[in-house]
N, C-alpha and C positions, 0 to 999 in steps of 0.2 A: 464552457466545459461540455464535452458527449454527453450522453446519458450513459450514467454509470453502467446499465444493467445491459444497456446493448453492448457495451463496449468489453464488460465479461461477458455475453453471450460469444461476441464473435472470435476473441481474442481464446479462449480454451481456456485456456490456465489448466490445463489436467497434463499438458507435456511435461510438469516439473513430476508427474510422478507420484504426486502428493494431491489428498482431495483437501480441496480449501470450506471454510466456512463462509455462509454471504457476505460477511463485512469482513473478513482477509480478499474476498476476489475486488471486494470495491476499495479496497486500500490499495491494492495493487494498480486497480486500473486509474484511481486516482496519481500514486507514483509516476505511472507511464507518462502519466498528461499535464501533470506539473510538478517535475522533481524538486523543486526550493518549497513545497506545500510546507505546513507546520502542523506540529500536533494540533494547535489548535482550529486549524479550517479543516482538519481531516476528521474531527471528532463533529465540527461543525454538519460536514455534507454526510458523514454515515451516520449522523443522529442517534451517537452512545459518546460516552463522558471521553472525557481527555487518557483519564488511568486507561479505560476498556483499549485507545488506540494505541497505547503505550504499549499493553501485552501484545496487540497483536504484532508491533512493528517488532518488538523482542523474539516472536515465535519466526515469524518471517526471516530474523536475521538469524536465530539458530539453525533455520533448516537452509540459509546460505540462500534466498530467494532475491533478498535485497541489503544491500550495501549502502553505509553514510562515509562518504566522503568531506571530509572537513569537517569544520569548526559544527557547533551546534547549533551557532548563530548563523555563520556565513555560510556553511556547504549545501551539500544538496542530496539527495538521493539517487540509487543505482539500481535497476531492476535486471534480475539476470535474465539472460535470455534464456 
């Protein structure tokens, strides 16, 4: 995996418009770099609980940032451009 922090360094994340908090911009760059990730390695690598990554994948798909395609089991994730 990058290093999270370079990889929202370089990547912006402020084109969507919206300012993010550090553990939404490392959810994101984690999505970009492995869309079949699980709640559970995503709460793993930004070291906050399972629930904490739940709100933010919730907040994320309210403001339309990222998309679940399929099953809950089998699909994957979508990150807007």
């Amino acid at each position: 995996m990058p290093p999270v922090q370079k990889t929202v360094e370089k990547e912006g994340y402020e084109k969507f418009g919206e300012k993010f908090g550090e553990n939404e911009l490392k959810v994101i760059a984690l999505l970009r770099y492995n869309s079949k990730i699980t709640v559970v390695e995503l709460a793993e690598k930004v070291k906050i609980s399972t629930r904490g990554i739940e709100k933010i994948l919730q907040r994320l798909k309210k403001k339309n940032i990222i998309k679940r395609i399929g099953s809950a089991k089998g699909g994957h994730w979508e990150v807007k451009e």
